[in-house]
N, C-alpha and C positions, 0 to 999 in steps of 0.2 A: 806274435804277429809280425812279418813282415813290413820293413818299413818303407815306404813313396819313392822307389825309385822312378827317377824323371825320363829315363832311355827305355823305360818300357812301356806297353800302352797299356792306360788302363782305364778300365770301364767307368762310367756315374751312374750314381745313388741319385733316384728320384720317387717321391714319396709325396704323395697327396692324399689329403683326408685321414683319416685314424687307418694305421695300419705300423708294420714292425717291419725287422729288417737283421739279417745277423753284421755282424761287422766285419770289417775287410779293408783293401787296399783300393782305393777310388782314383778318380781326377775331378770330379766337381763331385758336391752331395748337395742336394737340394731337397728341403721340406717345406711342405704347405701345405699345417694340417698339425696332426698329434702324431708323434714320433718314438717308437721303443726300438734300438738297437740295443740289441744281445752281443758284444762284445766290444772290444778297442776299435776304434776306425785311425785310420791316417789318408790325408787327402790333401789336395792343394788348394780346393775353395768348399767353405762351408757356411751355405745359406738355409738358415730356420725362419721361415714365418708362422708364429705357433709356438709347440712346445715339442722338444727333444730331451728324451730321458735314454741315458745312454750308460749303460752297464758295463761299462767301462772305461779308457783312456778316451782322448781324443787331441790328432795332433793335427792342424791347419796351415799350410802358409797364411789364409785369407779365411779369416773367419766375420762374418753378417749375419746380426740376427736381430731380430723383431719379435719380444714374445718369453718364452722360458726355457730356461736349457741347466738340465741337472745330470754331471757327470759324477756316475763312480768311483774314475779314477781321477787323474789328473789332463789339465787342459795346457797344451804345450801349441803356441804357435806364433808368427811371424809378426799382421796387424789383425786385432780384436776390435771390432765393434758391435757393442751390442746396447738394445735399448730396450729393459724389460727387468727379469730378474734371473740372477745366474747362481746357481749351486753348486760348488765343487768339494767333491769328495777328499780329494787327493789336492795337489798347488797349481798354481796357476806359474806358467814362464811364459813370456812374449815378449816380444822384440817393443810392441806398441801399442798402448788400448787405451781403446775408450768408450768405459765401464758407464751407462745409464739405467739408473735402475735401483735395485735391491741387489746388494753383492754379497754372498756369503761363502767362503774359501775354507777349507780345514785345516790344511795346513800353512801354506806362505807361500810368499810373492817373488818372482824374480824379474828381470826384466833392465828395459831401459828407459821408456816411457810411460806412466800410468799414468791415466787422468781418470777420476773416480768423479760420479754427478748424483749423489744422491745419501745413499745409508750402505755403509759398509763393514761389513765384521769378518777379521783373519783373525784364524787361531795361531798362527805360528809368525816367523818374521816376514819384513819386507827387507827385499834388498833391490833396490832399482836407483836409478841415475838420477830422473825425474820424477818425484813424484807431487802429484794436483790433487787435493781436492776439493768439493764444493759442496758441502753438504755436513752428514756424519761418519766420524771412522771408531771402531772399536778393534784395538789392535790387541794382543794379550804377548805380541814378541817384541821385537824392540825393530823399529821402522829406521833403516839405512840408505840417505841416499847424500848427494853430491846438492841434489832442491828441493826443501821440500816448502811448498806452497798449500797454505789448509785455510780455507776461506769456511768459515761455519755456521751450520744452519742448524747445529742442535749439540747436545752434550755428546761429549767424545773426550776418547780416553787413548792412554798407548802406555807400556811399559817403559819403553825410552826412545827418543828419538836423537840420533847420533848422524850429521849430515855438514858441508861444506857453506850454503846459505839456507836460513833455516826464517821461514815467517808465518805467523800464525794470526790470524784475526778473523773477527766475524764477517760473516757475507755483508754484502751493503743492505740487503734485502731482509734482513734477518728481523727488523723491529716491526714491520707488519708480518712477515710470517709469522713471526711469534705472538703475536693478535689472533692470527687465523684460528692456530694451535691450544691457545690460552698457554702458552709454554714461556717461561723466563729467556730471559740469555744467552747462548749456545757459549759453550764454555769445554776446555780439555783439560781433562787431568792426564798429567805424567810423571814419572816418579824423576828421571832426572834428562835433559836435552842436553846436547852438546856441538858445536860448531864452531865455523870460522866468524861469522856472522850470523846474529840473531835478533831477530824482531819477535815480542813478542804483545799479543792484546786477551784479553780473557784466559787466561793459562793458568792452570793452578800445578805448581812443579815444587818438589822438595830440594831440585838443586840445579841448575842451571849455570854450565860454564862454556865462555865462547872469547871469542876474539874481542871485536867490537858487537857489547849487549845493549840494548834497548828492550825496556820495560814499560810496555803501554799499559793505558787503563784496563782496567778489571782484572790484573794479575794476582797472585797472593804467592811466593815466591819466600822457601826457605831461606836457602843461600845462592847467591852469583858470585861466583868468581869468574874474572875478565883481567884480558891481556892488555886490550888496547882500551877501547872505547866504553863509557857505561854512561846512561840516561838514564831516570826513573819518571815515570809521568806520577802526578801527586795522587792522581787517582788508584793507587797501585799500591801494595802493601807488601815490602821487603823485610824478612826480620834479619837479615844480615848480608854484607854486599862485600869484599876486598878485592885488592888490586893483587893479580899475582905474575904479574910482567914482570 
């Protein structure tokens, strides 16, 4: 498929009520309603209210959506907002989003800012600058970035998280949600973190090494090794801690 040249002119995609559409090179797409495109689209604004199932890529500068949107391939675009649930076949890259909802990606993340508000599962890695969450993440590649920020509303996992400032604790909100729930603690398991700085609270990690570490409550922590700085809060269970500055 051709890709969004800006010196041409090109038509909009507008879709209301249940109906299809084959895929193409647009300037706005617009749905309101139930949505099947039959191929790749690329376009400079992409507004779903409803659900878009899309049999292919899909590339946006400005992606808006309210509702469900399940690509086949992969979703490649500028700023992502969506508030709903989003299914990608293929990875997600963006410049900037933010993910409300149910997020499930197959293979991995690229980007510069991701904010994640809800339950989220990538089969492959993250590689972004920023990354937020507030909710749940299940990761199965190893999450890279320069921030990573995970405020927790339920159990979550990652194979390694390897980043610049690195902090992990539960949401503040998390002791009556998890009333609502009948659910324990929200808590991350990961096999090993790595940083310049690290904070961590409810973490359960076989290895843990960073600059200056701090160990909040509810951790259970193989080994830390630390450059600069180490804390342990008493609530916390380390079975073995060294200095390797």
């Amino acid at each position: 498929m051709a890709d969004y040249d800006k010196n041409l002119k090109h038509s909009d995609l507008k879709i209301v009520g249940d109906s299809g559409s084959n895929g193409g090179v647009f300037n706005k797409v617009n749905i309101v309603g139930n949505a099947e495109i039959n191929g790749d689209i690329d376009c400079q604004t992409f507004k779903c209210t409803g659900t878009a199932e899309i049999d292919g890529s899909l590339t946006s500068k400005i992606f808006k959506t309210t509702g469900d949107v399940i690509t086949k391939g992969s979703l490649r675009g500028g700023e992502v907002n969506l508030t709903g649930n989003l299914n990608i076949r293929g990875s997600l890259t963006v410049t900037k989003a933010q993910l409300n909802g149910e997020i499930q990606i197959e293979e991995g993340i690229a980007g510069d800012e991701i904010g994640i508000y809800g339950n989220c599962t990538v089969k492959g890695d993250c590689q972004v600058e920023h990354f937020r969450l507030k909710g749940a993440a299940q990761v199965d590649g190893m999450l890279n970035a320069e921030r990573v920020e995970m405020k927790l509303l339920g159990l979550s996992r990652a194979k390694e998280i390897v980043g610049g400032h690195i902090r992990i604790q539960p949401h503040s909100s998390w002791r009556w949600m998890s009333l609502l729930k009948n659910s324990g603690a929200p808590e991350l398991k990961v096999e090993v973190i790595e940083g310049d700085v690290i904070w961590l609270e409810h973490t359960v990690a076989d290895v843990v090494r960073g600059g200056d570490v701090t160990i909040g409550p509810g951790c259970r922590i193989g080994l830390v090794e630390y450059r600069g700085t180490f804390h342990q809060d008493k609530q916390s269970d380390i079975a073995e801690s060294r200095n390797v500055g």
